[in-house]
N, CA, C and O atoms as a Maestro MAE file, in Angstrom:
{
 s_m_m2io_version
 :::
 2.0.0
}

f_m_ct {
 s_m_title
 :::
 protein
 m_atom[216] {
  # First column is atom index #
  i_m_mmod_type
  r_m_x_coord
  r_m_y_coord
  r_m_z_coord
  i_m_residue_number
  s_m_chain_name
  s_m_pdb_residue_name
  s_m_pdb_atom_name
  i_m_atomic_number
  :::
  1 25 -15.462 179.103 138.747 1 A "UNK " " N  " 7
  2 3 -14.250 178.386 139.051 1 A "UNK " " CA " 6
  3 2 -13.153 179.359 139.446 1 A "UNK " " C  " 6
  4 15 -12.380 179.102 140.369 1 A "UNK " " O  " 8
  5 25 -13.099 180.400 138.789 2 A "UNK " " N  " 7
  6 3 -12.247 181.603 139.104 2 A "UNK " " CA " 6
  7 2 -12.421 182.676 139.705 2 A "UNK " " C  " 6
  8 15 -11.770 183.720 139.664 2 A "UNK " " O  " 8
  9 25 -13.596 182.315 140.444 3 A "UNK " " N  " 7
  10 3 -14.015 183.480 141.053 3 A "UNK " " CA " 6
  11 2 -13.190 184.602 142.088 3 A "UNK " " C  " 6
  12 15 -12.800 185.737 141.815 3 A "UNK " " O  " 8
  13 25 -13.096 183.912 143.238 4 A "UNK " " N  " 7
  14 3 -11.955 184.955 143.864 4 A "UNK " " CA " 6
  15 2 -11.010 184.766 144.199 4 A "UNK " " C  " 6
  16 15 -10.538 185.037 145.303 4 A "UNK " " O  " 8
  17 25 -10.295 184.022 142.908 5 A "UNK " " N  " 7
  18 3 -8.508 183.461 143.049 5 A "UNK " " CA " 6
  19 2 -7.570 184.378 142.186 5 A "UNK " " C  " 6
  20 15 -7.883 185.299 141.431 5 A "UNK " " O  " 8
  21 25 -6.548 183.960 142.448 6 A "UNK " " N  " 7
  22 3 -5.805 184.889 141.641 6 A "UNK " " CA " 6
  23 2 -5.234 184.482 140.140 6 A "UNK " " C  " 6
  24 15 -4.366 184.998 139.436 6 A "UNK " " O  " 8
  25 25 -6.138 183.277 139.944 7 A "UNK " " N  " 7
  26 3 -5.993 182.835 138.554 7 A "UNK " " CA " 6
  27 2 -6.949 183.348 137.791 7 A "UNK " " C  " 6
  28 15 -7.996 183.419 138.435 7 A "UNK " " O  " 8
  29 25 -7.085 183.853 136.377 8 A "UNK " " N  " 7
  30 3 -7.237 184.231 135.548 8 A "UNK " " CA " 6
  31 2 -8.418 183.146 134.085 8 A "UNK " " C  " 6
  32 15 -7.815 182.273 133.460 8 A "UNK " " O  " 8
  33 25 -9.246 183.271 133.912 9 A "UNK " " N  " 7
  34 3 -9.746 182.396 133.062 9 A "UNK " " CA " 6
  35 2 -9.590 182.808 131.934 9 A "UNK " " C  " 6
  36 15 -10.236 183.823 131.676 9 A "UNK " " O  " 8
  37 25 -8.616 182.175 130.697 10 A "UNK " " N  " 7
  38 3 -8.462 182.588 129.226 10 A "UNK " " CA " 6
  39 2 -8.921 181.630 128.482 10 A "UNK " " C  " 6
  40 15 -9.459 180.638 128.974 10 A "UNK " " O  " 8
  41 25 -8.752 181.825 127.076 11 A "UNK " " N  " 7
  42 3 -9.259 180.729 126.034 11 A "UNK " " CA " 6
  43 2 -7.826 180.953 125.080 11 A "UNK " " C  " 6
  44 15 -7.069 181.870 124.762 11 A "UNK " " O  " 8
  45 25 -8.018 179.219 124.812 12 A "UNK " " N  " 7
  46 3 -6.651 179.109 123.611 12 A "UNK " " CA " 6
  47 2 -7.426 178.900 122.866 12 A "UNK " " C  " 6
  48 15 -8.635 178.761 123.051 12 A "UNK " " O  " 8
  49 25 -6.632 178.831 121.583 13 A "UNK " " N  " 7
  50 3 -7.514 178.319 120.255 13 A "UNK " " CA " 6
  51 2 -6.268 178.036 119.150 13 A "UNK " " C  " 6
  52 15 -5.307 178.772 118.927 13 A "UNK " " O  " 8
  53 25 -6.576 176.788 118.554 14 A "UNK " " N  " 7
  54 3 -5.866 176.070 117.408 14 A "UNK " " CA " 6
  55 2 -5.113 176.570 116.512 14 A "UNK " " C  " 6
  56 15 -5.904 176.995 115.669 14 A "UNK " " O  " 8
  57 25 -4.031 176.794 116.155 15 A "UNK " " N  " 7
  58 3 -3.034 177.200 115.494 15 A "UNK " " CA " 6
  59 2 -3.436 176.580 114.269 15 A "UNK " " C  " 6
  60 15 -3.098 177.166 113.241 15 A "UNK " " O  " 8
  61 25 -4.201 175.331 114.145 16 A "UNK " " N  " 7
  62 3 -4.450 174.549 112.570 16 A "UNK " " CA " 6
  63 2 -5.679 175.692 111.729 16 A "UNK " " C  " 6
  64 15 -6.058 175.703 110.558 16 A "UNK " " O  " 8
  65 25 -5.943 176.319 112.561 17 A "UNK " " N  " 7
  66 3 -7.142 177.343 111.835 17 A "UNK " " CA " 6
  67 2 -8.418 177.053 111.835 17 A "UNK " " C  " 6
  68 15 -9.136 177.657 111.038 17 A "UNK " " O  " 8
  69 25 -9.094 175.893 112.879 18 A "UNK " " N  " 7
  70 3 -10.136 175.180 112.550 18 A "UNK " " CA " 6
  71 2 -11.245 176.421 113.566 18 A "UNK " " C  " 6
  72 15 -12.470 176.504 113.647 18 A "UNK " " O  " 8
  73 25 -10.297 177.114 114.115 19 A "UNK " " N  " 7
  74 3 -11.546 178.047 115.300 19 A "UNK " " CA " 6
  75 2 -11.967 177.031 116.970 19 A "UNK " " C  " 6
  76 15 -12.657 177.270 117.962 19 A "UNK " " O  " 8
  77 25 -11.238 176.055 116.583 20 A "UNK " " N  " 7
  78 3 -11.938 175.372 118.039 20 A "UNK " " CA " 6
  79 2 -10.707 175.825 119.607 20 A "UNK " " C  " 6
  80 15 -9.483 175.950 119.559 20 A "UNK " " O  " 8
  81 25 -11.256 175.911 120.335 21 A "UNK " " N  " 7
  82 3 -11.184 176.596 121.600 21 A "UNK " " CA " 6
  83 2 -11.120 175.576 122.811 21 A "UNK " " C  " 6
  84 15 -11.724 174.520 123.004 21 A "UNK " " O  " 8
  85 25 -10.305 176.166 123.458 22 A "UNK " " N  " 7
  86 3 -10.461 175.226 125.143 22 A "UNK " " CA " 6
  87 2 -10.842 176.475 125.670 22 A "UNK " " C  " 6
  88 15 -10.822 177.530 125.037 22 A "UNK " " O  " 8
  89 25 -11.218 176.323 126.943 23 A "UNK " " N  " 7
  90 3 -11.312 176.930 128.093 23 A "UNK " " CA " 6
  91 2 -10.339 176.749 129.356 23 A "UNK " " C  " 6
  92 15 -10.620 175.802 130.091 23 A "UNK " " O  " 8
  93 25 -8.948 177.736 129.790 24 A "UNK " " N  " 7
  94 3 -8.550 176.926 130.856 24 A "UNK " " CA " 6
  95 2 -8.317 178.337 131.772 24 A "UNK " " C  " 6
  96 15 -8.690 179.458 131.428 24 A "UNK " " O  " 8
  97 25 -7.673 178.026 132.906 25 A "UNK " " N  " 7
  98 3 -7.577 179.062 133.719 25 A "UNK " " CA " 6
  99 2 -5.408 178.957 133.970 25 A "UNK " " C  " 6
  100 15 -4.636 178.060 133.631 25 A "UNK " " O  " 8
  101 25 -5.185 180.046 134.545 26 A "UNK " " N  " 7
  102 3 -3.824 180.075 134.550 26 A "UNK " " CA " 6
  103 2 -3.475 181.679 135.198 26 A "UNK " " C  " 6
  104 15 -3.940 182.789 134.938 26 A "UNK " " O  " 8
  105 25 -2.416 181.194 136.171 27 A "UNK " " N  " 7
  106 3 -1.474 182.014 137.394 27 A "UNK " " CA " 6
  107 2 -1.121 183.280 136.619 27 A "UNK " " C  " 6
  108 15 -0.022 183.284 136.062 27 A "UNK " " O  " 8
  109 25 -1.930 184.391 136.503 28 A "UNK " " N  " 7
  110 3 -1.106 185.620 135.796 28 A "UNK " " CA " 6
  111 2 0.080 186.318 136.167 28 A "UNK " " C  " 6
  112 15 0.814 187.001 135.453 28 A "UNK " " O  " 8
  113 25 0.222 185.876 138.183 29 A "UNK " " N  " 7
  114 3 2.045 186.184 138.714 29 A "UNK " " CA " 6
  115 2 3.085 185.184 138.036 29 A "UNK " " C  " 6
  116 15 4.147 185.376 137.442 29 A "UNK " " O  " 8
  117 25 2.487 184.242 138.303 30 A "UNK " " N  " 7
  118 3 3.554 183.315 137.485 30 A "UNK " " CA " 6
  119 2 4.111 183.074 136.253 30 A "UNK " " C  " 6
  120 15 5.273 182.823 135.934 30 A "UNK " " O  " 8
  121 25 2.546 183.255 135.251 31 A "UNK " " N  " 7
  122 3 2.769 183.151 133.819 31 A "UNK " " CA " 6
  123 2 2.175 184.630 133.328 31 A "UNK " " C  " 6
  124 15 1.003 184.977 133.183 31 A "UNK " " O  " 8
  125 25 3.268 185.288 133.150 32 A "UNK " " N  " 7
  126 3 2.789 187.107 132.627 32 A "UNK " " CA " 6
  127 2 2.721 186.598 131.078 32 A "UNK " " C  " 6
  128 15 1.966 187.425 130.567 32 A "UNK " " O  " 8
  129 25 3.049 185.819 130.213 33 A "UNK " " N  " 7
  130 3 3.353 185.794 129.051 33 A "UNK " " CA " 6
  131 2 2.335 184.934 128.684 33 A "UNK " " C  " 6
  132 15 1.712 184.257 129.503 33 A "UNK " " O  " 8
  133 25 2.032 184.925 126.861 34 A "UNK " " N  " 7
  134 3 0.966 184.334 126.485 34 A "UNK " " CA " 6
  135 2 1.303 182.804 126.660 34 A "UNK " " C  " 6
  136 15 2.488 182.493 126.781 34 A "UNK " " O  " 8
  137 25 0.450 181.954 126.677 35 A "UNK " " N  " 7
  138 3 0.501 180.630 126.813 35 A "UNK " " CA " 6
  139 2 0.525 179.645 125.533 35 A "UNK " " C  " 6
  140 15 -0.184 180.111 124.641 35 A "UNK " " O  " 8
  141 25 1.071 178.541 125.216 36 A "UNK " " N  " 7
  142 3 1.200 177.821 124.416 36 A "UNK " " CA " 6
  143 2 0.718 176.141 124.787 36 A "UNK " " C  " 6
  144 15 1.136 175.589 125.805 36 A "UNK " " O  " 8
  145 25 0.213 175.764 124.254 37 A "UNK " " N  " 7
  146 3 -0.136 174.143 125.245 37 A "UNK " " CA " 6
  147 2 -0.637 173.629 123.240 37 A "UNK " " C  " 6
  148 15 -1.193 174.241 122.329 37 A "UNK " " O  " 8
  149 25 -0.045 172.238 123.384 38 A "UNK " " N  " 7
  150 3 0.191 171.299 122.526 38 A "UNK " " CA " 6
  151 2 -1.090 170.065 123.038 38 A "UNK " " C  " 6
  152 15 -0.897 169.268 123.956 38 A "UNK " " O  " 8
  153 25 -2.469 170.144 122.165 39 A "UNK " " N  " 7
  154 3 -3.746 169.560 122.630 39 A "UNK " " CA " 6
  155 2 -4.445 169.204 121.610 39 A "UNK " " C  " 6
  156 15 -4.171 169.593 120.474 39 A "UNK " " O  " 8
  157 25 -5.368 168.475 121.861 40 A "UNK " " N  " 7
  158 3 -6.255 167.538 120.932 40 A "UNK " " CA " 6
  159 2 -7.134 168.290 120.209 40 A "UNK " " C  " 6
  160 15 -8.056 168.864 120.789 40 A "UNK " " O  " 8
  161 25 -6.946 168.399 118.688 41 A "UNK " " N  " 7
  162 3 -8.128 169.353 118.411 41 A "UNK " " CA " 6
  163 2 -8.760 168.447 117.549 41 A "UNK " " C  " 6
  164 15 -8.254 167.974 116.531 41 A "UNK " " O  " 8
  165 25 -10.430 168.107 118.199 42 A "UNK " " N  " 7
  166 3 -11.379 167.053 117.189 42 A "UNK " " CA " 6
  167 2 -11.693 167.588 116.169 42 A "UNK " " C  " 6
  168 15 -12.649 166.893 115.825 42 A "UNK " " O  " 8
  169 25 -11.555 168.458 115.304 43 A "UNK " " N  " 7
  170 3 -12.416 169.235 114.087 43 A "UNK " " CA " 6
  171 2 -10.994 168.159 112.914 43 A "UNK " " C  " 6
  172 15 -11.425 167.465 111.994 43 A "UNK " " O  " 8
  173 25 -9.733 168.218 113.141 44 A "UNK " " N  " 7
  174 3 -9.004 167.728 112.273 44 A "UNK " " CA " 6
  175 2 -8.265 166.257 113.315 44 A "UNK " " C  " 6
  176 15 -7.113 165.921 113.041 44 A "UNK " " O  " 8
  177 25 -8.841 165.683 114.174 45 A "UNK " " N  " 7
  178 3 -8.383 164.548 115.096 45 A "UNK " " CA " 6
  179 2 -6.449 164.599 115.032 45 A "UNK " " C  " 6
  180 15 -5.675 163.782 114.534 45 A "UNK " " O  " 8
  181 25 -6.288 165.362 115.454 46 A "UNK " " N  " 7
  182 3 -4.636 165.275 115.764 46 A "UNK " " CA " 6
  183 2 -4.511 166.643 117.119 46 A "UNK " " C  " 6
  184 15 -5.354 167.433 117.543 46 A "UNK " " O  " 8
  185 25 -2.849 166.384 117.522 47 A "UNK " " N  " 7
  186 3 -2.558 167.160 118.223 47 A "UNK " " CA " 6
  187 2 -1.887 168.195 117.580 47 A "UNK " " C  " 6
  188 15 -1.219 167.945 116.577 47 A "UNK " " O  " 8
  189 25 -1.990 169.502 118.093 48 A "UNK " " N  " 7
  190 3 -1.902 170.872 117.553 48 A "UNK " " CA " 6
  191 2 -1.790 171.837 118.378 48 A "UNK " " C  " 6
  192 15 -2.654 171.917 119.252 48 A "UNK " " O  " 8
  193 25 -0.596 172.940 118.338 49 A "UNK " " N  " 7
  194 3 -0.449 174.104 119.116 49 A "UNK " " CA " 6
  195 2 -1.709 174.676 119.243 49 A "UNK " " C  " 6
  196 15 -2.552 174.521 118.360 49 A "UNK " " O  " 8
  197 25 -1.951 175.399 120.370 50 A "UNK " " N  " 7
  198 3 -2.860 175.972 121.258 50 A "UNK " " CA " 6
  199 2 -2.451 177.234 121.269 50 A "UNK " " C  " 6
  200 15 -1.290 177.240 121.676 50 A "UNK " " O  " 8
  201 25 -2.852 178.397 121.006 51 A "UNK " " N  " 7
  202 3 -2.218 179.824 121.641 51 A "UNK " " CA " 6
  203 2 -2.910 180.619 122.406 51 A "UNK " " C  " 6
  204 15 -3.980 180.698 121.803 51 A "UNK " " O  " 8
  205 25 -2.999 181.309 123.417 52 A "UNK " " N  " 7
  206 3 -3.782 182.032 124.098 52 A "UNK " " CA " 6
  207 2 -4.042 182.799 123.209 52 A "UNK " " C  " 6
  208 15 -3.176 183.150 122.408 52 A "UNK " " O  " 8
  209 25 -5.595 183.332 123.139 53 A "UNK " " N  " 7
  210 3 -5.997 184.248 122.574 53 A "UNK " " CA " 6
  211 2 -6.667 185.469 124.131 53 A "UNK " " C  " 6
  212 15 -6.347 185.409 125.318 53 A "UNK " " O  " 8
  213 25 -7.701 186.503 123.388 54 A "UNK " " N  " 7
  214 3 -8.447 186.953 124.708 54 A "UNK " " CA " 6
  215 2 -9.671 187.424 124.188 54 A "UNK " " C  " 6
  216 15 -10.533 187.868 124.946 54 A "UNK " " O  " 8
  :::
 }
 m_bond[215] {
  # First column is bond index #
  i_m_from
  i_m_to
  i_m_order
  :::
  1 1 2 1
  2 2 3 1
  3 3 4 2
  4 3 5 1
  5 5 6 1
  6 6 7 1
  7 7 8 2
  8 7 9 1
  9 9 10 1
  10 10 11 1
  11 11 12 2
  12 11 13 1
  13 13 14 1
  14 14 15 1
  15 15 16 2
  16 15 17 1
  17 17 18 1
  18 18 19 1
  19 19 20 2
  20 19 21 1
  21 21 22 1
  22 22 23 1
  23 23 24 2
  24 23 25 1
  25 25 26 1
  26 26 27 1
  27 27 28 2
  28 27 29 1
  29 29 30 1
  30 30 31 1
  31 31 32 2
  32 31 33 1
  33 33 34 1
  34 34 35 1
  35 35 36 2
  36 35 37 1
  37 37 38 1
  38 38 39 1
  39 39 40 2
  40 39 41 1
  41 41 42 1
  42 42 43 1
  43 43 44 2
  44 43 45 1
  45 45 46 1
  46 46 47 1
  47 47 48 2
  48 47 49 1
  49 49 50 1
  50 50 51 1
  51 51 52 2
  52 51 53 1
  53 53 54 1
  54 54 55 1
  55 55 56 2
  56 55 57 1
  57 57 58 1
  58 58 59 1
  59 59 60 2
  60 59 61 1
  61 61 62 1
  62 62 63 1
  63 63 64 2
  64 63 65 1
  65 65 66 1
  66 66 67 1
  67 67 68 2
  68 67 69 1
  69 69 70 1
  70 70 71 1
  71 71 72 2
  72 71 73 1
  73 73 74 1
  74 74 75 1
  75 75 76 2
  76 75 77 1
  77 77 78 1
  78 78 79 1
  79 79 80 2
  80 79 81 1
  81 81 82 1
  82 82 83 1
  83 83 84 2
  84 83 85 1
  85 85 86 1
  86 86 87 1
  87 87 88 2
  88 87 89 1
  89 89 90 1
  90 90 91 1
  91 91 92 2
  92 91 93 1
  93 93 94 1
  94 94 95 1
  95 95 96 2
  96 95 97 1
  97 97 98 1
  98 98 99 1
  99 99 100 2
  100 99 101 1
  101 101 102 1
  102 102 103 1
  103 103 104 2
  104 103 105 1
  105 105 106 1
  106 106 107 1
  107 107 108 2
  108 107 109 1
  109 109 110 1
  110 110 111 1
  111 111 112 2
  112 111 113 1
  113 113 114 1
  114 114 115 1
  115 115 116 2
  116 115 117 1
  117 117 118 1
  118 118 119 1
  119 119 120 2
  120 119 121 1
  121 121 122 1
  122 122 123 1
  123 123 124 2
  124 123 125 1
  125 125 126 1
  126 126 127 1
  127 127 128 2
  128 127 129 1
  129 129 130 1
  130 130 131 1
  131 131 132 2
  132 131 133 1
  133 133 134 1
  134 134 135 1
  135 135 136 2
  136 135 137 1
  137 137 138 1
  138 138 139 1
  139 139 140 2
  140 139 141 1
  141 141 142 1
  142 142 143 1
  143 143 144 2
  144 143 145 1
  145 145 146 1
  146 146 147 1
  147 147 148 2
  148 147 149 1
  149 149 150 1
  150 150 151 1
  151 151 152 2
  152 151 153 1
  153 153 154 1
  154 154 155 1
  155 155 156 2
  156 155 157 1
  157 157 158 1
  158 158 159 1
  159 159 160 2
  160 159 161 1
  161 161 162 1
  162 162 163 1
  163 163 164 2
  164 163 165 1
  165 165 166 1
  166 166 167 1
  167 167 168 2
  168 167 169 1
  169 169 170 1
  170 170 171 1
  171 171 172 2
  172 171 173 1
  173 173 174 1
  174 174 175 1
  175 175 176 2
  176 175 177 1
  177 177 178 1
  178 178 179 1
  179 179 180 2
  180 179 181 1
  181 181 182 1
  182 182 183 1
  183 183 184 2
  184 183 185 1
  185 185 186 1
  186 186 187 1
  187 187 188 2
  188 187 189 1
  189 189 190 1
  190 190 191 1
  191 191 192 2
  192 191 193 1
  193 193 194 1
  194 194 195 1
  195 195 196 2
  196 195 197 1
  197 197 198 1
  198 198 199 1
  199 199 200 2
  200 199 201 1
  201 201 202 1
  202 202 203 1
  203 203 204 2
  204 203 205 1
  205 205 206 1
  206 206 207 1
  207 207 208 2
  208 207 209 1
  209 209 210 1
  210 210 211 1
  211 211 212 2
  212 211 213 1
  213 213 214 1
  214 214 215 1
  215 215 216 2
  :::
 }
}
């Protein structure tokens, strides 16, 4: 999916501590800083900060 773009493929993972993970991709000119996204985590069924990890 990221092959020869200039987006970047990272993984967030759950601030609740459960270890579960997305997969997303994101603009490293645009966004130099770590990412935050507010998402569904099924291990505890609620919504929950996301933080880029690497």
């Amino acid at each position: 999916m990221a092959g020869n773009s200039k987006r970047d493929i990272i993984h967030i993972e759950s601030s609740a501590g459960t270890g579960y993970r997305y997969t997303i991709t994101k603009n490293k000119r645009l966004h130099p800083d770590k990412v935050e996204y507010k998402k569904y985590d099924p291990i505890i069924r609620k919504h929950v900060l996301f933080k880029e990890t690497k």
